[in-house]
Backbone of each chain as ProteinMPNN parsed JSONL, in Angstrom:
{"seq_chain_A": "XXXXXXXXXXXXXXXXXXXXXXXXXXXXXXXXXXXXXXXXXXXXXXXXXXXXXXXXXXXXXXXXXXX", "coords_chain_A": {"N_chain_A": [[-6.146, 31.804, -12.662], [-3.192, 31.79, -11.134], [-1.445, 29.329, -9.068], [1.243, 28.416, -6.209], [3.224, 26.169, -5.707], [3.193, 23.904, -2.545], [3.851, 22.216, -0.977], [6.093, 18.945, -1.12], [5.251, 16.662, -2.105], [3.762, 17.542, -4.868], [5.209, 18.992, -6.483], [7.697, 20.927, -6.73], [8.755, 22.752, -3.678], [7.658, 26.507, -4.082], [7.905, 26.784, -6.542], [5.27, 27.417, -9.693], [2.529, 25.855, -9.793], [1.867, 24.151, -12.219], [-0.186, 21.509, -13.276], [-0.613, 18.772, -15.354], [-2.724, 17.067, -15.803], [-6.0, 16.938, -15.037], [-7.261, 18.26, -11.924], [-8.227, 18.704, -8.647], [-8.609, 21.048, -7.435], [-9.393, 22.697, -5.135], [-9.599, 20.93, -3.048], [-6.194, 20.679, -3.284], [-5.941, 22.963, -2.505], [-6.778, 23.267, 0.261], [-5.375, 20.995, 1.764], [-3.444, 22.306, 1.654], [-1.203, 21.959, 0.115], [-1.05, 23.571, -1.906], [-1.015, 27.197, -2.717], [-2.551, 30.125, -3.476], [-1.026, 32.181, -5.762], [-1.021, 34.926, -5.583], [-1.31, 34.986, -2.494], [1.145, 33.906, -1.852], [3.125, 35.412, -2.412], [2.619, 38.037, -1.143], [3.194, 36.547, 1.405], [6.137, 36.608, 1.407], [6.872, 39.168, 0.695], [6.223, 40.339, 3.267], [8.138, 39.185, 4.756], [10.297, 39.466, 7.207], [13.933, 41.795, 5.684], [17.069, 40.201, 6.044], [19.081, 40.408, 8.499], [21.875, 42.242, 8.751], [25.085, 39.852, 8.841], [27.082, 39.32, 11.304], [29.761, 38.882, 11.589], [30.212, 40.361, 9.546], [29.589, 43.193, 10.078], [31.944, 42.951, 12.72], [34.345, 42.275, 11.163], [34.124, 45.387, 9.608], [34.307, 46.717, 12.152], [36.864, 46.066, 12.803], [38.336, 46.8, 11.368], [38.204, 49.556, 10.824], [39.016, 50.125, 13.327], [42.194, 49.352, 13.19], [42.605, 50.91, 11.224]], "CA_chain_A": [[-5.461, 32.025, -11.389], [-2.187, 30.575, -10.853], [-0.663, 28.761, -7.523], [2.364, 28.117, -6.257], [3.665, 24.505, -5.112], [3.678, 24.34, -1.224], [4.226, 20.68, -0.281], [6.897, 18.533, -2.41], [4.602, 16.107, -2.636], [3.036, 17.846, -5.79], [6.482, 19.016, -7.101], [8.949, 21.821, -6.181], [7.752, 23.966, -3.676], [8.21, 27.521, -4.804], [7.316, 27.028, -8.192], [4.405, 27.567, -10.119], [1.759, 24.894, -9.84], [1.449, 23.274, -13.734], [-0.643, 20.657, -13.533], [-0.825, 18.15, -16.607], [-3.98, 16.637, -15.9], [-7.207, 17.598, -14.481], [-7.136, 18.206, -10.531], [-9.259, 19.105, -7.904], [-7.55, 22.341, -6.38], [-9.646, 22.654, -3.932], [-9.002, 19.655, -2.51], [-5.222, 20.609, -2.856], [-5.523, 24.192, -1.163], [-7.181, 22.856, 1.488], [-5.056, 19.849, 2.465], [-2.049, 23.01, 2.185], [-0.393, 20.965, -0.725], [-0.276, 24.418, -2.976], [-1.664, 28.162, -2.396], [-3.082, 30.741, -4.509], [0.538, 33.22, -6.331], [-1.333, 36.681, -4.368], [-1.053, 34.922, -0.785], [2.851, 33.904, -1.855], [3.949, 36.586, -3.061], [2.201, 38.82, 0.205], [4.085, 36.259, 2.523], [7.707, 37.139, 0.442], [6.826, 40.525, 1.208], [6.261, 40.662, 4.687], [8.74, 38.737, 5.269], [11.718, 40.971, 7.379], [14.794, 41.751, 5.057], [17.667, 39.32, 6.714], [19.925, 41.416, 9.193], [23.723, 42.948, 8.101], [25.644, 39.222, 9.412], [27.675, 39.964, 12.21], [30.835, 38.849, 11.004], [30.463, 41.804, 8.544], [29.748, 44.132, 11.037], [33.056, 42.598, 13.324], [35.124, 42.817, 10.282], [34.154, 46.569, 9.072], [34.86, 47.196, 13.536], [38.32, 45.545, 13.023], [39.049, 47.606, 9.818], [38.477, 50.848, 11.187], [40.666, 49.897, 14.369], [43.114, 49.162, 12.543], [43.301, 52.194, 10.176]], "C_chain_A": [[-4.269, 31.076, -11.265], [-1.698, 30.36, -9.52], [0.792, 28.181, -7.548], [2.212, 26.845, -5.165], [4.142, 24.732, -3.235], [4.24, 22.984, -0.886], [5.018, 19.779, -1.847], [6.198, 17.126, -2.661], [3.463, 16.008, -4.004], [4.006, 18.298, -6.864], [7.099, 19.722, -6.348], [8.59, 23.058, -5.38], [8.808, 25.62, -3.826], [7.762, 27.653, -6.128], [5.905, 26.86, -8.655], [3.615, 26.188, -10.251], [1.514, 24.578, -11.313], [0.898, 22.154, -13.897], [-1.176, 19.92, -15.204], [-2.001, 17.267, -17.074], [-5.216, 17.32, -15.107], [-7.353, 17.471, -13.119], [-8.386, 18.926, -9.706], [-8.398, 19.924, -7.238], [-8.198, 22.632, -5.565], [-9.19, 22.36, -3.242], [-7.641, 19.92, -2.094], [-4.62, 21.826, -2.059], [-6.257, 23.619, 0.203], [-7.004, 22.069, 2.452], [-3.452, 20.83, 2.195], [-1.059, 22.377, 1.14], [-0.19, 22.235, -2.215], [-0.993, 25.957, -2.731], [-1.735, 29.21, -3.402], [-1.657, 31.822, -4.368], [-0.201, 34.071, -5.126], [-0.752, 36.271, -2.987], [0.823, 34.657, -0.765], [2.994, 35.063, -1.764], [3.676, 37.891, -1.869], [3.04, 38.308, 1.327], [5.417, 36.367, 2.285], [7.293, 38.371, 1.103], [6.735, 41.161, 2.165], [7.682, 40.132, 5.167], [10.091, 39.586, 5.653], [12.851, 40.77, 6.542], [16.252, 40.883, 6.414], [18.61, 40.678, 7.458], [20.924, 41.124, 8.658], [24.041, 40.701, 8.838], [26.589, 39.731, 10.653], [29.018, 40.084, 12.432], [31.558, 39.808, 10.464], [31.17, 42.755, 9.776], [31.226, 44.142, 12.053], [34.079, 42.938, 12.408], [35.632, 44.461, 10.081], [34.758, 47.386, 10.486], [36.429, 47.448, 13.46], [38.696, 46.46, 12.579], [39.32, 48.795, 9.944], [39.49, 51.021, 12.4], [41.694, 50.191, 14.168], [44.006, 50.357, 11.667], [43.778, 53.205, 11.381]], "O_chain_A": [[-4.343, 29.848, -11.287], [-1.547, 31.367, -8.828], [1.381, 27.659, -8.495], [1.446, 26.638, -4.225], [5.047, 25.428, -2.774], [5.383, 22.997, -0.43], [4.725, 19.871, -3.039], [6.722, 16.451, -3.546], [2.676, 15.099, -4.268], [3.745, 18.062, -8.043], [7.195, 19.341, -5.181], [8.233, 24.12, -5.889], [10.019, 25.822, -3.733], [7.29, 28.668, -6.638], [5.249, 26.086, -7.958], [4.21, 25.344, -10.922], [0.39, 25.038, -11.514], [1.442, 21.508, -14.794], [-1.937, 20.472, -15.998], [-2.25, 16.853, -18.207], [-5.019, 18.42, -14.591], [-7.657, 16.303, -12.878], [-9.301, 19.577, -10.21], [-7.501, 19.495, -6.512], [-7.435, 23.088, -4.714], [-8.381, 23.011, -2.581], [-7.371, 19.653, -0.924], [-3.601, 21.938, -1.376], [-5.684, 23.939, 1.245], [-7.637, 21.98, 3.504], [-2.391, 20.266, 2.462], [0.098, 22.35, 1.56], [0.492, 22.023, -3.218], [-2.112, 25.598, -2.362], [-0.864, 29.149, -4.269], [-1.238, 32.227, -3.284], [0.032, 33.882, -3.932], [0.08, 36.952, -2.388], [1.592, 35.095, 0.091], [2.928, 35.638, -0.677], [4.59, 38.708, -1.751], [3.575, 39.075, 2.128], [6.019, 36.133, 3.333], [7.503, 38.398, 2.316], [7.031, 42.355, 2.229], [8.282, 40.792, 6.015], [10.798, 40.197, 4.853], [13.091, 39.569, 6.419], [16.161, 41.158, 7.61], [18.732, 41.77, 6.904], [21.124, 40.041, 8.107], [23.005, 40.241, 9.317], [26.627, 40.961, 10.693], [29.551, 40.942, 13.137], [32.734, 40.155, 10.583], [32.297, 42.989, 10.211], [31.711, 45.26, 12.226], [34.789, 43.89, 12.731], [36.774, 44.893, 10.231], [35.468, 48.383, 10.354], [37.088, 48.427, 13.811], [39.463, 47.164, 13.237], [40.321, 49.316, 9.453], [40.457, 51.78, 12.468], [42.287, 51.114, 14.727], [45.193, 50.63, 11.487], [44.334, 54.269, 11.11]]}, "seq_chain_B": "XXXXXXXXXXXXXXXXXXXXXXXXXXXXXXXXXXXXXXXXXXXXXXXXXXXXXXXXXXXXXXXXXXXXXXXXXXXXXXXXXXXXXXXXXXXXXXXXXXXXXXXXXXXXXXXXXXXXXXXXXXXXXXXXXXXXXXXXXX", "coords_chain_B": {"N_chain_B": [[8.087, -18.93, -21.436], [7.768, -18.61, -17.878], [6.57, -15.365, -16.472], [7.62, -13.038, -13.692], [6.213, -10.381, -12.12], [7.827, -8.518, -9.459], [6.577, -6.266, -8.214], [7.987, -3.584, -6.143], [8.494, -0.778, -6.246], [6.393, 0.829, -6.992], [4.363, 3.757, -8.356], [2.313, 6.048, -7.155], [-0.349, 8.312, -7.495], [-2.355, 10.349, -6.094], [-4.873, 12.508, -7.107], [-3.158, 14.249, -8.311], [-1.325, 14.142, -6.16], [1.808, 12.922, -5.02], [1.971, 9.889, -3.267], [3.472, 7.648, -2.666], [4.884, 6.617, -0.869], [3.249, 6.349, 1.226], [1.742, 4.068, 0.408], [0.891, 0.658, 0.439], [0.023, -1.2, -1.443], [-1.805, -1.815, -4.684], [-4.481, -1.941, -6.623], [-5.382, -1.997, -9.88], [-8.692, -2.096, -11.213], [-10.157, -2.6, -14.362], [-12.729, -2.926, -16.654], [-15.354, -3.876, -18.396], [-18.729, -3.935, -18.822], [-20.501, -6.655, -19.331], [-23.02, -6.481, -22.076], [-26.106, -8.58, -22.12], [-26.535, -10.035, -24.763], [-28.175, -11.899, -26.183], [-30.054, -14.027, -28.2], [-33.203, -15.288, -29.954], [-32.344, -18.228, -31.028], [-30.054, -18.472, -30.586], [-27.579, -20.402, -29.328], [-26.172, -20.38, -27.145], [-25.028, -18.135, -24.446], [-24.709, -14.878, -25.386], [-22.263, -12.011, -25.354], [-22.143, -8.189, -25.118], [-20.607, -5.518, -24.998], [-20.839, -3.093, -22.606], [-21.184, -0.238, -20.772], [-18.011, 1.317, -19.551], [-16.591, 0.295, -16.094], [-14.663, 1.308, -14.377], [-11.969, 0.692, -11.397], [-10.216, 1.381, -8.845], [-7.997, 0.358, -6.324], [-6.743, 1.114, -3.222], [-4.174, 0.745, -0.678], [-3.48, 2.31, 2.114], [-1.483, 3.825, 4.547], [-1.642, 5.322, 7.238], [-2.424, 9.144, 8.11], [-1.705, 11.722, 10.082], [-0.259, 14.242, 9.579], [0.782, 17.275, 8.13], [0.357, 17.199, 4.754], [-0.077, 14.744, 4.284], [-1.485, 11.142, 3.86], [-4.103, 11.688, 5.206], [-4.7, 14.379, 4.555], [-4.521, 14.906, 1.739], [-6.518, 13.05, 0.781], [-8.921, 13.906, 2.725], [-10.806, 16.124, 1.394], [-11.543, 14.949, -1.186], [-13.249, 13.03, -0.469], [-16.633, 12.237, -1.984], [-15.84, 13.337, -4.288], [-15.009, 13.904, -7.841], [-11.875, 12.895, -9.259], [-8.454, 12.773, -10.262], [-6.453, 9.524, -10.5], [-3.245, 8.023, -10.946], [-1.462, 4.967, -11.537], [1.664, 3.591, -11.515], [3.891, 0.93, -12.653], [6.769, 1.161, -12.034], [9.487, 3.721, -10.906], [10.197, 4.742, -13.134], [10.405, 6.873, -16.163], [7.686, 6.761, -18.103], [7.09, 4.02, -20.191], [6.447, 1.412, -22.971], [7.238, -0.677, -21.507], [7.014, -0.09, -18.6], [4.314, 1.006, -18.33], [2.032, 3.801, -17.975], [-0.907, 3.799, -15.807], [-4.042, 5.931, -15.861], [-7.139, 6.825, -14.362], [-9.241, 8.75, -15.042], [-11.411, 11.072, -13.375], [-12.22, 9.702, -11.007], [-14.337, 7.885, -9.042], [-14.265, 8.827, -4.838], [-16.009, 7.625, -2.934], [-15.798, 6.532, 0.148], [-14.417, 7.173, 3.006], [-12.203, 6.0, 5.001], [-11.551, 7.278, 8.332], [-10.772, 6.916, 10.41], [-8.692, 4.293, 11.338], [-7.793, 2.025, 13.527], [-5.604, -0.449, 15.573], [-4.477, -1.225, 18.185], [-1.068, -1.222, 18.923], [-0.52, -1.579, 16.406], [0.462, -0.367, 13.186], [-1.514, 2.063, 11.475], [-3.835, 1.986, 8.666], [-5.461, 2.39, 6.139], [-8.133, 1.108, 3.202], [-8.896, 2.497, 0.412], [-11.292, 2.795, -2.058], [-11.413, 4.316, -5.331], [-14.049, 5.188, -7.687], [-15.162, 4.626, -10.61], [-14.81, 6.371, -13.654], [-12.59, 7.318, -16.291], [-10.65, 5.516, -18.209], [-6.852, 5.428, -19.068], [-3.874, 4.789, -20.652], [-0.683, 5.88, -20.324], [2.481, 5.539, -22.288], [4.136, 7.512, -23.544], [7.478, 8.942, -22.828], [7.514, 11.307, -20.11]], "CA_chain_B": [[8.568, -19.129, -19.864], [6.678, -17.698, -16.852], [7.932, -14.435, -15.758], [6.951, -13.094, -12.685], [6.038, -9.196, -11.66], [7.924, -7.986, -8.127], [6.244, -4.63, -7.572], [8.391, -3.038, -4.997], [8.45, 0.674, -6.008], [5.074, 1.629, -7.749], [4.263, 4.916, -8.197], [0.517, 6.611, -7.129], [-0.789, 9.513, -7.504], [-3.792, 10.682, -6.172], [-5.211, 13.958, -7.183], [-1.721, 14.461, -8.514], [0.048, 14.465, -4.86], [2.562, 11.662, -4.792], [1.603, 9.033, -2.113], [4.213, 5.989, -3.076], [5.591, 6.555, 0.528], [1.951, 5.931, 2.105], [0.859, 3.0, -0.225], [1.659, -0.257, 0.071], [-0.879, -2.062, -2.205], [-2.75, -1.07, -5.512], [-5.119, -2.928, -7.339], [-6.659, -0.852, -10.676], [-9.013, -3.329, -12.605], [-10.582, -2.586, -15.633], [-13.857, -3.266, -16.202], [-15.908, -3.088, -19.258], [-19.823, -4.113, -18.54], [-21.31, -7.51, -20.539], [-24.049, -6.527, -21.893], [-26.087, -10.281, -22.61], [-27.388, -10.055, -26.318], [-28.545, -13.406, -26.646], [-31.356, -13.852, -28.787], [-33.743, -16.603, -30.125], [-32.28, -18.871, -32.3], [-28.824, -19.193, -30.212], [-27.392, -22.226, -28.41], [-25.575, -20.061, -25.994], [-25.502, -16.752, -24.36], [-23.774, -13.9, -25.873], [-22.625, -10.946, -24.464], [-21.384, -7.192, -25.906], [-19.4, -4.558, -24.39], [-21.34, -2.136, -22.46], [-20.068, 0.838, -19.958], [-16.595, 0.949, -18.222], [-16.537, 0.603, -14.516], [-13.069, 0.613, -13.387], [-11.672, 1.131, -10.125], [-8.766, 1.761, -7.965], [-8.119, -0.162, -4.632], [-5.019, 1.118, -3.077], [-4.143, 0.41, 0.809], [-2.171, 3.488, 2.669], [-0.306, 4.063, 5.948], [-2.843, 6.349, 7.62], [-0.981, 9.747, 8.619], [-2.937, 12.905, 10.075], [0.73, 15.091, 9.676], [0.682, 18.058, 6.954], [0.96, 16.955, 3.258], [0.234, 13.293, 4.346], [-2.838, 11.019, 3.654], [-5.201, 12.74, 5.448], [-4.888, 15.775, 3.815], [-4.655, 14.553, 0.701], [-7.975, 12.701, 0.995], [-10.534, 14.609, 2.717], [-11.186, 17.21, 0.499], [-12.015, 14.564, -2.308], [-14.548, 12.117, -0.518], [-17.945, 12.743, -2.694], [-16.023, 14.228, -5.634], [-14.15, 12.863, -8.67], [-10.564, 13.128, -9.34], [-7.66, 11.646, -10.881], [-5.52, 9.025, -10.026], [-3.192, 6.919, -11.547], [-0.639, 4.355, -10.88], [2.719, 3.255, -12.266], [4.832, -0.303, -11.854], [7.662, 1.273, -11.46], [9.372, 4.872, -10.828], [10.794, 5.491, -13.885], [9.627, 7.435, -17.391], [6.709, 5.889, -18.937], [6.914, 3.508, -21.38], [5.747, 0.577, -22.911], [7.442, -1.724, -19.946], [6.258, 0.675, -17.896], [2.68, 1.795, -18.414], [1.201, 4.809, -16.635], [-2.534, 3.93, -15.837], [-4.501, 6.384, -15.483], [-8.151, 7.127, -14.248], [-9.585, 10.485, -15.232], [-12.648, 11.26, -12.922], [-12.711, 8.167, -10.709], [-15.234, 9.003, -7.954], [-14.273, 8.487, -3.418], [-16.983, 7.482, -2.128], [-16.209, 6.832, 1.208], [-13.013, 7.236, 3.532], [-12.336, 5.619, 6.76], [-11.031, 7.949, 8.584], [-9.777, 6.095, 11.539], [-8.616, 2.538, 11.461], [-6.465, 1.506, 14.693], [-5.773, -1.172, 16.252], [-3.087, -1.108, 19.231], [0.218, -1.801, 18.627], [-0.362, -1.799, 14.695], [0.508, 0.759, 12.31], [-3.16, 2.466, 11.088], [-4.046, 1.898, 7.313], [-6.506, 2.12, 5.32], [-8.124, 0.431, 2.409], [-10.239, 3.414, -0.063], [-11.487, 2.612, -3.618], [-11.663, 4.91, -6.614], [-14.822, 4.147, -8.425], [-15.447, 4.785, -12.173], [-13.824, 6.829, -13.919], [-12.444, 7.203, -17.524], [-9.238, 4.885, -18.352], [-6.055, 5.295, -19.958], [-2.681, 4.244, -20.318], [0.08, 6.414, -21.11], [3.146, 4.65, -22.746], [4.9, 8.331, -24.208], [8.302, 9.473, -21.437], [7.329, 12.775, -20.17]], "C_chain_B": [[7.853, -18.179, -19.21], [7.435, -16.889, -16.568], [6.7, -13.907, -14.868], [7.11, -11.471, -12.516], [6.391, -9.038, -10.318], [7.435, -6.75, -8.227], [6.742, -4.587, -6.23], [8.488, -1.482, -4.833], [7.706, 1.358, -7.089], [4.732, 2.846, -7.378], [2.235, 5.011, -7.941], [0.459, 7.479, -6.717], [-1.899, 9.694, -7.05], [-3.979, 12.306, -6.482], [-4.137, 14.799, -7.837], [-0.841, 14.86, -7.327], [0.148, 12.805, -5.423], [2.49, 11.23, -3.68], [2.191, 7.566, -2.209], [4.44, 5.656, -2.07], [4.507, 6.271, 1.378], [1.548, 4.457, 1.783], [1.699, 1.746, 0.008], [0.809, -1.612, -0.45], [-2.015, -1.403, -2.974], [-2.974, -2.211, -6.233], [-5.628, -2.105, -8.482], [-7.234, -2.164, -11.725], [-10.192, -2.503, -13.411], [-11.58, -3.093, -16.366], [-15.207, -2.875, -17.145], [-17.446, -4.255, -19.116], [-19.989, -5.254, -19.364], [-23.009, -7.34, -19.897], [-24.508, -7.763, -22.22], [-26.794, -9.588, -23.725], [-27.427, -11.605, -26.575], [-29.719, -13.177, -26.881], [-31.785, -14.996, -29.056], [-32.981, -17.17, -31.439], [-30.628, -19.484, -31.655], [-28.824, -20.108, -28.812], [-26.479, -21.627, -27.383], [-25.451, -18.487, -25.761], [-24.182, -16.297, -24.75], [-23.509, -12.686, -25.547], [-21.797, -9.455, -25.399], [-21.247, -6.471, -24.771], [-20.139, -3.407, -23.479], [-20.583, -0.737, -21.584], [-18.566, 0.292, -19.428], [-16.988, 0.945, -16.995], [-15.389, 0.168, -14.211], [-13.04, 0.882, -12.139], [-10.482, 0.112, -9.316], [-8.983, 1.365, -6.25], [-6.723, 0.235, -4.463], [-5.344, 0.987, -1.245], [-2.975, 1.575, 1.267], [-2.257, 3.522, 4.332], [-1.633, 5.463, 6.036], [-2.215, 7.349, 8.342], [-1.724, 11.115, 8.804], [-1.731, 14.01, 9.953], [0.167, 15.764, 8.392], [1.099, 17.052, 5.543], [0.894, 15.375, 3.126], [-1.164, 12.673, 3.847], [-3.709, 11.594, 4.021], [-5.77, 14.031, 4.824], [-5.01, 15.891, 2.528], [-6.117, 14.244, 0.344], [-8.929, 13.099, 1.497], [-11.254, 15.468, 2.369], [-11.779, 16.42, -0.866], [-12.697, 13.349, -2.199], [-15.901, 12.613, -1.046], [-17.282, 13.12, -4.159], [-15.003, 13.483, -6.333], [-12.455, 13.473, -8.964], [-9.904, 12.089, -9.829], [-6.754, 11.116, -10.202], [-5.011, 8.236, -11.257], [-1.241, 6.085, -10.767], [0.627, 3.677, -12.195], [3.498, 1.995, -11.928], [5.77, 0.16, -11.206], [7.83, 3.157, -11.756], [9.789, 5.825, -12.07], [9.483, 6.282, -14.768], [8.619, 6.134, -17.861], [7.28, 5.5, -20.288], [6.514, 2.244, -21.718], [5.761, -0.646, -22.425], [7.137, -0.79, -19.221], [5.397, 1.908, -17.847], [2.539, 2.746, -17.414], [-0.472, 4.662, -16.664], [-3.544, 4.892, -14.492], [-6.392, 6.209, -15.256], [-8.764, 8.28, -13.642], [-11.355, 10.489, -14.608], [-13.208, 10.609, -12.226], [-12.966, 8.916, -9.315], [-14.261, 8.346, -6.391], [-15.387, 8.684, -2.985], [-17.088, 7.489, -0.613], [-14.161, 6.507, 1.337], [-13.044, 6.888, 4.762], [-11.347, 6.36, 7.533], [-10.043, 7.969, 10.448], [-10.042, 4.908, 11.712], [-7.339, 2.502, 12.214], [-6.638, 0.405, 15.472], [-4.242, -1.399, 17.22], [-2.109, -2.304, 18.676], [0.451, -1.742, 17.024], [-0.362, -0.293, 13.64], [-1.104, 1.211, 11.822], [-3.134, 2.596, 9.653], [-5.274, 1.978, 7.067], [-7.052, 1.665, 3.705], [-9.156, 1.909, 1.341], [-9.906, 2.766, -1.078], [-12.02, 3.968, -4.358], [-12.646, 4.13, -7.306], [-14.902, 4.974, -9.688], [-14.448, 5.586, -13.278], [-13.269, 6.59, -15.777], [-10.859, 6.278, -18.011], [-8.567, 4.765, -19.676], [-4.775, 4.858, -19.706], [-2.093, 5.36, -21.327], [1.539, 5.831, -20.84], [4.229, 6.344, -22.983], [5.754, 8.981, -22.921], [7.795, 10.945, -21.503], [8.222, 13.834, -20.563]], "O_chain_B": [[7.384, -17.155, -19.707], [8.636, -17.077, -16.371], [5.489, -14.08, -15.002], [8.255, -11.112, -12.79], [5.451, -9.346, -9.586], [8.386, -5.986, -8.388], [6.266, -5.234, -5.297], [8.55, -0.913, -3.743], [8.146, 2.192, -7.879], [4.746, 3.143, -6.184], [1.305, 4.331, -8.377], [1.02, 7.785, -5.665], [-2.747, 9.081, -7.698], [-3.204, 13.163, -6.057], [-4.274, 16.022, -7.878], [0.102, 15.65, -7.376], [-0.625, 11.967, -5.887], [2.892, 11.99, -2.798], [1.577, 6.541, -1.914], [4.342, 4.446, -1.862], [4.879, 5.871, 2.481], [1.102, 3.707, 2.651], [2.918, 1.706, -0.162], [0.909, -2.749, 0.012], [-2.906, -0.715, -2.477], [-2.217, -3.148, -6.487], [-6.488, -1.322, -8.077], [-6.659, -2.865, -12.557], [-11.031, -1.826, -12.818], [-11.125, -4.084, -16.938], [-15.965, -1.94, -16.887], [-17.197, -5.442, -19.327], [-19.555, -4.963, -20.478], [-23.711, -7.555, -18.909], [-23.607, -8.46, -22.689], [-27.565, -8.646, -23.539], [-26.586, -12.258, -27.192], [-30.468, -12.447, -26.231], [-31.127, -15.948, -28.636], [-33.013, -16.688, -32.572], [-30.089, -20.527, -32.027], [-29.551, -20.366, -27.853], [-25.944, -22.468, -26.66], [-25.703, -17.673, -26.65], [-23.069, -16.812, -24.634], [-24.521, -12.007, -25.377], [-20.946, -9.702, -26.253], [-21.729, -6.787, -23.683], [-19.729, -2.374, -24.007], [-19.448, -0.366, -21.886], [-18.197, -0.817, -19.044], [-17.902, 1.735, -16.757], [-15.05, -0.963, -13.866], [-14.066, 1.338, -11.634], [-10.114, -1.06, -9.232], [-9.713, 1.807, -5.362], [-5.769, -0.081, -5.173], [-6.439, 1.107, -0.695], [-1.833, 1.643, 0.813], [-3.202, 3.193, 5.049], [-2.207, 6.177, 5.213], [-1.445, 6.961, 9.221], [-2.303, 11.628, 7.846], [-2.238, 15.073, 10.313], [-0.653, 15.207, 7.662], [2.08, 16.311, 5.489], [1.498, 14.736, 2.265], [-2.011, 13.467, 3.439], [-4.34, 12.195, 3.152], [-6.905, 14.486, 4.682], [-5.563, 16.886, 2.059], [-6.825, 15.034, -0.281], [-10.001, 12.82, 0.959], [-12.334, 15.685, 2.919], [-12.447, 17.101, -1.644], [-12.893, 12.6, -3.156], [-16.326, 13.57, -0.399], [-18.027, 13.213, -5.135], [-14.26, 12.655, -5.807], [-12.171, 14.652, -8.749], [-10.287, 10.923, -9.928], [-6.135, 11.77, -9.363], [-5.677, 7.852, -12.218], [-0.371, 6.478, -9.989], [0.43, 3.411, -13.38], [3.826, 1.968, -10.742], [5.926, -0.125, -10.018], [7.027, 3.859, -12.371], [9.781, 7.054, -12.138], [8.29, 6.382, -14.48], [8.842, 4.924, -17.914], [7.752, 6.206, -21.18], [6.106, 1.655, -20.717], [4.923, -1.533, -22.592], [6.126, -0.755, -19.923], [5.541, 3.093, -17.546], [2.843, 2.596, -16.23], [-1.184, 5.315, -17.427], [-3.737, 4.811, -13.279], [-6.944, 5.434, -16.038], [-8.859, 8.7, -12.489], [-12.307, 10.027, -15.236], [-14.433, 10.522, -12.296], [-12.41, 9.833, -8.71], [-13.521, 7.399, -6.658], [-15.81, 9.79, -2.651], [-17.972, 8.094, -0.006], [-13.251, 6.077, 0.628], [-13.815, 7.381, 5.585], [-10.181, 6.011, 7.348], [-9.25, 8.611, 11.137], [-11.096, 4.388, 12.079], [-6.211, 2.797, 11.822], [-7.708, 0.219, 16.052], [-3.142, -1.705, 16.759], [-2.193, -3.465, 18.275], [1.571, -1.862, 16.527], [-1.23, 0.577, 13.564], [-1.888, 0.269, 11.934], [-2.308, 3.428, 9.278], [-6.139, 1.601, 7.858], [-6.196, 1.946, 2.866], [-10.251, 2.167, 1.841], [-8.817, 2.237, -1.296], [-12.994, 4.581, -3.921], [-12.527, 2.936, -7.582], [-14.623, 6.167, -9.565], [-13.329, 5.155, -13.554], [-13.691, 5.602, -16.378], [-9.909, 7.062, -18.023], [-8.98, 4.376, -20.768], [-4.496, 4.528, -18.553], [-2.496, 5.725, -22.431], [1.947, 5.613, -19.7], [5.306, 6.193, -22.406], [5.102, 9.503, -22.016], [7.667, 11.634, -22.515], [7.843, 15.005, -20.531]]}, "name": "protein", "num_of_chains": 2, "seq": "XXXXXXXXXXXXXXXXXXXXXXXXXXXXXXXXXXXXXXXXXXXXXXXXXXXXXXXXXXXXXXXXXXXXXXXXXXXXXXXXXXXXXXXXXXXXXXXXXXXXXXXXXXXXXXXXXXXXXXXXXXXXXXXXXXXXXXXXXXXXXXXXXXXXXXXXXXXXXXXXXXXXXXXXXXXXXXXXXXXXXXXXXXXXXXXXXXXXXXXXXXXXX"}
């Protein structure tokens, strides 16, 4: 099972948990310090796609004005 | 000539979270059992080598926020885990040792030490445990 790094107190969070010695992962899902890839990768996926900026949108307004 | 050790930015690991920013005092001693083998016939006692018992005294800033001591530590009172500690922050090498201890038990954790007006610390020990030193930069 692999985990990904939540707290930068373990390394980079985002990245894949690699531990080089022998750990107690329990211990470190449970104090929130790294979480099992499935639950990432589910909260990426929910997460809403970012809205158009609004700038854009003001711009593409102007542009057609204009023409 | 005497030279003298400032430890001001030792590294420690517990469990492999980094806790340099909590700690501000580690002790790891090293600790190999005399057994006495003294027998009849000698004029003084003699002793041989028996188990290790090391163990890890470190003193930390007591901190109930996410990702801080607390959280670190109460998931691994009763059970063994690794720690180890470094003089300083750089790459390991053979001025600066990485000592480790693979399996060193928490026995107990004080889980609130306050006294008004004073920052809250605490003192835990790492007991036993398998010891090494690594000298090779990662």
């Amino acid at each position: 099972m692999k985990y990904v790094i939540v707290s930068p107190r373990v390394g980079t969070p985002g990245e894949i948990y690699n531990p080089d010695i022998v750990v107690n992962l329990g211990a470190l899902i449970s104090g929130g310090f790294i979480k099992p890839l499935e639950e990432h990768v589910e909260e990426v996926a929910e997460e809403p796609a970012p809205a158009a900026p609004k700038s854009a949108k003001t711009k593409s307004n102007k542009a057609s004005t204009e023409e | 000539m005497a030279t003298t050790t400032y430890l001001s930015n030792p590294v420690v690991t517990v469990n492999s979270v980094d806790l340099t920013d909590q700690c501000s005092a580690a002790t790891l001693t090293r600790t190999v059992e005399a057994l006495e083998s003294t027998a009849f016939g000698g004029t003084a006692r003699v002793y041989t080598g028996g188990l290790e018992n090391n163990e890890l005294t470190v003193t930390l800033y007591m901190s109930y926020a996410a990702s801080e001591t607390y959280a670190t530590l109460a998931a691994l009172v009763g059970t063994q885990t690794n720690v180890q500690v470094q003089p300083t922050s750089g790459n390991e090498s053979a001025t600066n040792p990485k000592f480790i201890l693979t399996g060193a038990y928490l026995e107990t954790l004080p889980v609130l030490n306050a006294s008004l007006g004073e920052l809250s610390t605490i003192d835990i020990t790492f007991r036993g445990g398998v010891y090494s030193v690594d000298v090779t930069p990662a």
